[in-house]
N, C-alpha and C positions, 0 to 999 in steps of 0.2 A: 384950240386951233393952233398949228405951228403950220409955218411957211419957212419956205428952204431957200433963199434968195430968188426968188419969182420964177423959180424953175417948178414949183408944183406948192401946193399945199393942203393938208389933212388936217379935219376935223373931228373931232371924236362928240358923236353924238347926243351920248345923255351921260354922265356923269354922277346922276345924283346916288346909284347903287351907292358909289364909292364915298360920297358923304355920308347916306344914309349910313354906311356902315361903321364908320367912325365914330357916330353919333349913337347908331341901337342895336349893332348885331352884331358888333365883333366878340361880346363876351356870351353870346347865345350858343347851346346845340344848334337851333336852326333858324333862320330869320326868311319871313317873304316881303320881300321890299313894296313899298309903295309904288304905284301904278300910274304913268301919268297915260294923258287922255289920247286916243289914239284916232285916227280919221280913216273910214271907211273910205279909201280912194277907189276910182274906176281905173284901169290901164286904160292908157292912151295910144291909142293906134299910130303906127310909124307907118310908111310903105315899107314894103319887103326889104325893095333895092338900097335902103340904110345901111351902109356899111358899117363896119367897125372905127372908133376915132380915137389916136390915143389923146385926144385933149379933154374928152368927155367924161366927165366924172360916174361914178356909179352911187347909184340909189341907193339907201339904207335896204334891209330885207322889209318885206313886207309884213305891217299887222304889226301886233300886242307884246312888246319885249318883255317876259316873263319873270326875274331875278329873284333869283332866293341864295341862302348862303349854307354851307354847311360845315359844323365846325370841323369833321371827322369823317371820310367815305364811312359809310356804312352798307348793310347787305341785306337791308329792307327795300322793298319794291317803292318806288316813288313815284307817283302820281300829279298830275297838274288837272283839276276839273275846271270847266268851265260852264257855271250854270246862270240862269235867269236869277231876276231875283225870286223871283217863286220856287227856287229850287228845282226846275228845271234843267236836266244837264243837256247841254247842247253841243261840248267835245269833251273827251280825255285825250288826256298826252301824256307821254312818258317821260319823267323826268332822267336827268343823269345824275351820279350820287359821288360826284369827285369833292375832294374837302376843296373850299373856299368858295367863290363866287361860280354858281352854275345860271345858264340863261336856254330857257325855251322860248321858240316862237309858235306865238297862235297865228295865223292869217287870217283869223275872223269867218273862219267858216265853219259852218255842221262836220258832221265825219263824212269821211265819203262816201260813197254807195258800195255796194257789196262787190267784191267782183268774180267774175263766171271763171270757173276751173274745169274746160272740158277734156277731156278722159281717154274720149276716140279721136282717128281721124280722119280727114274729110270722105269722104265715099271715093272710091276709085282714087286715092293719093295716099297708098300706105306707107310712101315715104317722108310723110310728116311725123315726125319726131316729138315722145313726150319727153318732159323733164325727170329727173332723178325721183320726183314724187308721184309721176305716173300720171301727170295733166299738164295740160296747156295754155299761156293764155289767149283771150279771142279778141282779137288784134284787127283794126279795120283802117287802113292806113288814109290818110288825106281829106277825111268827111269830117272832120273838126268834132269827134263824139267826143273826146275826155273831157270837155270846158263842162260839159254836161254831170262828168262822175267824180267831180273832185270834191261836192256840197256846197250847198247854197253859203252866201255869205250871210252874215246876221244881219238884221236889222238895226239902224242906229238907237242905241239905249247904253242902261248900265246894268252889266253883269257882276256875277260876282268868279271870282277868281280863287282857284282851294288848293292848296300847295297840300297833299297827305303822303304821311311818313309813318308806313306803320298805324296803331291808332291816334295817332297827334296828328289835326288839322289844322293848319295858319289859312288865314284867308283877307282877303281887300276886293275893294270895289274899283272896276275897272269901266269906263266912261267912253264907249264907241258913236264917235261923232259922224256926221252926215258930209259926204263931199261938199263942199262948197261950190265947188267950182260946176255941176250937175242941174240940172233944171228939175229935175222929178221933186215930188214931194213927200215929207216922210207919210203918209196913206200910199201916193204908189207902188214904196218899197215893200211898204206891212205886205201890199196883195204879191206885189213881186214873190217875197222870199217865200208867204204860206202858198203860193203853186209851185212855187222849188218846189216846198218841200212834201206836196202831194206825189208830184213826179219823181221825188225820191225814194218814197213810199212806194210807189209805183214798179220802181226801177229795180229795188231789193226785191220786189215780190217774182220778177221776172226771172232775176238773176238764181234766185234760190230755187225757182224751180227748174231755171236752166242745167245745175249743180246736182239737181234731183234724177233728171233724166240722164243725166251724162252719167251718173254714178248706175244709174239700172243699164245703160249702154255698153258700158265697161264690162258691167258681170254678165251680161249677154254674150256678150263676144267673146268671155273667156270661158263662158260654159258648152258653149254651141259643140267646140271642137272633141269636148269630151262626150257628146251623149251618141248612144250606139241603137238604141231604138228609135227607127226612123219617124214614128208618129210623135218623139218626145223633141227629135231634131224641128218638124214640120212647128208645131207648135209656139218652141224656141223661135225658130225666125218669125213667126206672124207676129211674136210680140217684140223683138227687135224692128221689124218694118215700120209696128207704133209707135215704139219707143224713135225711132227716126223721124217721122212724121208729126210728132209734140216737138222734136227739138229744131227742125225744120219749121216750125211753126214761129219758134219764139228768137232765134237766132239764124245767119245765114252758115249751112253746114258747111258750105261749099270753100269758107274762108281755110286760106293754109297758113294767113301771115305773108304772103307777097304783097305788093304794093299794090300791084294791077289786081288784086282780089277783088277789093273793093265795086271795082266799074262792070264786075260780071253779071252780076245777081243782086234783084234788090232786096234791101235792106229791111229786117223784120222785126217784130215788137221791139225788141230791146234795143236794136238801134234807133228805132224812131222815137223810142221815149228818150235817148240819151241825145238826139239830134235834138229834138224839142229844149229836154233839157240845157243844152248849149247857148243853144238863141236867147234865152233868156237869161241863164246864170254868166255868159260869156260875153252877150253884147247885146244886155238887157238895158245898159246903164240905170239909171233910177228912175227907171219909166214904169209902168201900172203894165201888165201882161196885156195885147188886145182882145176882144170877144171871138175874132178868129182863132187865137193861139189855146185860149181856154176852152174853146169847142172843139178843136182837135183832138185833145187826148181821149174824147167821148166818143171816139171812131175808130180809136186802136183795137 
């Protein structure tokens, strides 16, 4: 901690990399530092109208400080696993390969859900614009879906943590504790995260067939203009009509990415699993899902 004659003061939070390494990885190729125990916290709701303070300090990042050391960058791919102790992997993360002390952060969550790359666009707006790789993303502004696609958080336990470089694996055990400050019980959270992570399941399956359709919608569209035999044209479009009406199905087509999209048209499979998903991964705190919220996905 250093204070600047009571005009402010910084503290530097965990420290012990920098022992550890004095002590056992200065003279290594590569060291994964010791882990301390990390707390599954909730965010804490402010009202909106909180303004900016300069007297307010700001929060550490969120989740599991990572530290490994490396004596030399190298040009092997580096990896950060995070698995159960059953060997379950429940993320990868990509490390960085700068010589000396490198730090990733986990936030304590699964990976995230897949996400939808659509191809076409909207019916009657062909001035919606793809990107340089020829899709888009499906963008639903102000209904709170991403809290839903970012992955459930884990469940309080101890993981294990796998620093791989190449064929060499470092690994330690890393200690994800329970809010304290939360009323739920660690049983609420088991059922909480395993309906995450059904609805996850869920959410991928939609998404990849959203990706599936868009991608036969694409070559629809780009075939139609070339066929010259009317019965081959007649055809072509019956099965772009379907192909519109599965993806009408599972997403709303109608979105351009405006704000006001949103409020036109309601919102279809994938939003409603991703809205689902939200309520509970976003402002579930450590409560058990209710039997209404787990009967609803039985209706999608």
């Amino acid at each position: 901690m250093v204070g600047t004659y009571g005009r402010g003061y910084y503290i530097m939070d965990n420290i012990s990399p920098l022992r550890e390494y004095d002590l056992d990885a200065k003279d290594k190729e590569a060291h994964l530092f010791s882990l301390r125990p990390v707390y599954r916290f909730q965010d804490v709701q402010s009202i909106k109208t909180d303004g900016p303070s300069l007297n307010s300090g700001t929060n550490p990042a969120y989740g599991a400080e990572i530290n490994y050391f490396l004596k030399d960058s190298i040009d092997q791919k580096i990896e950060i696993q995070i698995l159960t102790l059953d060997d379950e992997v429940v993320r990868t993360l990509e490390g960085t390969n700068k010589p000396g002390v490198n730090r990733v952060m986990w936030n304590l969550r699964y990976e995230p859900t897949y996400k939808p790359k659509l191809q076409s666009t909207p019916p009657g707006r062909p001035w919606v614009q793809l990107n340089g790789e020829g899709w888009r993303p499906l963008v639903t502004w102000d209904l709170d879906l991403m809290r839903g696609q970012y992955g459930s958080k884990v469940v309080p336990n101890s993981y294990k943590v796998k620093l791989v470089i190449g064929n060499k694996e470092y690994s330690r055990e890393l200690e994800v504790l329970k809010d304290p400050s939360t009323e739920g019980s660690l049983e609420d959270i088991q059922q909480q995260v395993a309906f995450s992570l059904e609805l996850r399941d869920a959410m991928n399956l939609a998404v990849t067939m959203i990706n599936d359709i868009e991608a036969i919608r694409a070559e629809l569209n780009a075939i139609i203009p070339k066929l010259r035999r009317e019965a081959n044209r007649k055809k072509a479009e019956e099965l772009r009509a379907l192909a519109i009406a599965i993806a009408g199905s599972l997403y709303d087509i109608h979105l351009t990415g405006a704000r006001e999209d949103a409020f036109r048209s309601p919102i279809k499979l994938y939003g409603r699993l991703s809205a689902l998903a939200s309520d509970i991964g976003g402002f579930g705190a450590d409560f058990k899902p209710t039997d209404t919220t787990t009967g609803s996905i039985r209706h999608f």
